[in-house]
C-alpha positions in Angstrom: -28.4 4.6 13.7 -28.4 1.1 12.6 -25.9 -1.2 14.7 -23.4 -3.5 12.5 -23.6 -7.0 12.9 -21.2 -7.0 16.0 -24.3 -5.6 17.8 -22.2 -1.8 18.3 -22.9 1.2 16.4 -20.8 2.9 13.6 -18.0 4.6 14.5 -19.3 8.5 14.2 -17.5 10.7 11.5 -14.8 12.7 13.3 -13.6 15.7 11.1 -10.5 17.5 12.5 -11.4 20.5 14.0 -10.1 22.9 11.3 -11.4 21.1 8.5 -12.6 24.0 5.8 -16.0 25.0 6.1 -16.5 23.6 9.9 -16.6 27.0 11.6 -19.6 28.2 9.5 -19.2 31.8 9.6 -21.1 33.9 7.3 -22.3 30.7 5.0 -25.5 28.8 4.5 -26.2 25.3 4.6 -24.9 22.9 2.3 -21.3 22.5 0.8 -19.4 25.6 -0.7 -18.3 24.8 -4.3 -15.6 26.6 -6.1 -16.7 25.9 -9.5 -14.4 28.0 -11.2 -11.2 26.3 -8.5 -12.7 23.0 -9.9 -12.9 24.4 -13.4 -9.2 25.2 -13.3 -8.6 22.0 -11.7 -10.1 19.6 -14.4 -8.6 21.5 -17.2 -4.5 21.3 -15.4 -5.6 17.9 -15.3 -6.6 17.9 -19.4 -3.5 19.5 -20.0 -1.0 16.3 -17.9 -3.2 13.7 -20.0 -2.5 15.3 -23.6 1.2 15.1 -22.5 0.6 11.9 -21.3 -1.0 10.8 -24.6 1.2 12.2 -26.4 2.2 10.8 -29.8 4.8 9.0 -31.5 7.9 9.8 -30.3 10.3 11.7 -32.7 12.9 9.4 -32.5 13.3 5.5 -32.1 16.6 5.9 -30.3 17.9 3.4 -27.4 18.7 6.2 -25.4 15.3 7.6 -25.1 14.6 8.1 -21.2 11.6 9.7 -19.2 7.9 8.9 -18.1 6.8 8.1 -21.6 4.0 8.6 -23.6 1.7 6.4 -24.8 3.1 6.4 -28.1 6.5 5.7 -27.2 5.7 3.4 -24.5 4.0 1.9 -27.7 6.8 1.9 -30.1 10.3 1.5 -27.7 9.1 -0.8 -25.6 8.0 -3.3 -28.4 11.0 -5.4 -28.0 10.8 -9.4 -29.1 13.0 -12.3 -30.6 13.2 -10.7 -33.8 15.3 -8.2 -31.6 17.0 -10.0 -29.3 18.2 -13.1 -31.8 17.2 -16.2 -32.3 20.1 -18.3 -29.9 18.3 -19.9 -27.2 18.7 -17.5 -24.3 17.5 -13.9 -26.8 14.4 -16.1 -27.5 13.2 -16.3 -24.3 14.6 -13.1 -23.2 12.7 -11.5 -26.4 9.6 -13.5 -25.1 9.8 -12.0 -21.8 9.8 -8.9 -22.7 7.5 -9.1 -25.1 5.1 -10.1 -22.1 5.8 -7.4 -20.2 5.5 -5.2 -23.1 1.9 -6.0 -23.7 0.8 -6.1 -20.2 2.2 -2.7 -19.5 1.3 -1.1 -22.2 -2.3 -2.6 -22.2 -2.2 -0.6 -18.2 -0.7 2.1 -19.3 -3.4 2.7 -22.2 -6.2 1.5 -19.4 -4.6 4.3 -17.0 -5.2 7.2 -19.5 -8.7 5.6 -20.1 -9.6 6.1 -16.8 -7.9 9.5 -16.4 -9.9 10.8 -18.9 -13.1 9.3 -17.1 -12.3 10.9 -14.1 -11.8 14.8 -16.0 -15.5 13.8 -17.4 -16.8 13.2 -14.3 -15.3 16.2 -12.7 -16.5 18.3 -15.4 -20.0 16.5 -15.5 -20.2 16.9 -12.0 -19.6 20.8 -11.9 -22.4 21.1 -15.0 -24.6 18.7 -12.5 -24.4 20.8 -9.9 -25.4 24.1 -11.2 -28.2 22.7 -13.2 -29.6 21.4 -10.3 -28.9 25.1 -8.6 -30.3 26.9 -10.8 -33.1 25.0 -11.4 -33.8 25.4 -7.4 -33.5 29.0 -7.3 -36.2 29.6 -10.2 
């Protein structure tokens, strides 16, 4: 091994000692893949972002309340100075929140984005793997 730039070694990997697949009875080398488990795993996961996305919520009413989709994120949450009133004191309220509006809902968009990535990459990865292993077993 290659010492750091202290002059020491890495610290070695320390699994605990029931950590799946450690015991190696009756498997081969190599990680043991689920792909069906992983499968079922991306697609629960498909499902949370399409309720997460959503759409545009049914009703515009003030006493909406839960985690919010993007939609209606999107359209309660869009709250200014034309809302608020034009004294003074609304302005900037209806300023404020119109700031915090558009940063969370730009996150909150950027979160599903990245969601989704992740599914792909799960998906990608599973498709990857048994390319690769069947392509090694011909």
């Amino acid at each position: 091994m290659r010492d750091n730039e202290l002059g020491s070694p890495p610290p070695e990997l320390e699994l605990r000692k029931d950590w799946p697949g450690l015991d190696g009875a009756g498997r081969k080398a190599g990680p043991d893949v689920d792909h069906t488990q992983i499968r079922k795993i991306a697609q629960a996961l498909r499902s949370e972002l399409a309720a997460l996305k959503g759409g545009a919520p049914a009703s515009m009413s003030a006493t909406w309340s839960g985690p919010g989709t993007l939609g209606e994120i999107s359209g309660l949450g869009n709250v200014g100075p034309a809302e608020t009133g034009t004294w003074e004191t609304a302005d900037y309220f209806g300023k404020n929140v119109t700031q915090a509006y558009t940063v969370l809902n730009g996150k909150y968009q950027a979160l599903a984005e990245q969601y989704e990535a992740l599914v792909v990459a799960i998906e990608k990865a599973v498709e990857n793997y048994e390319k690769g292993h069947d392509a090694s077993s011909a």
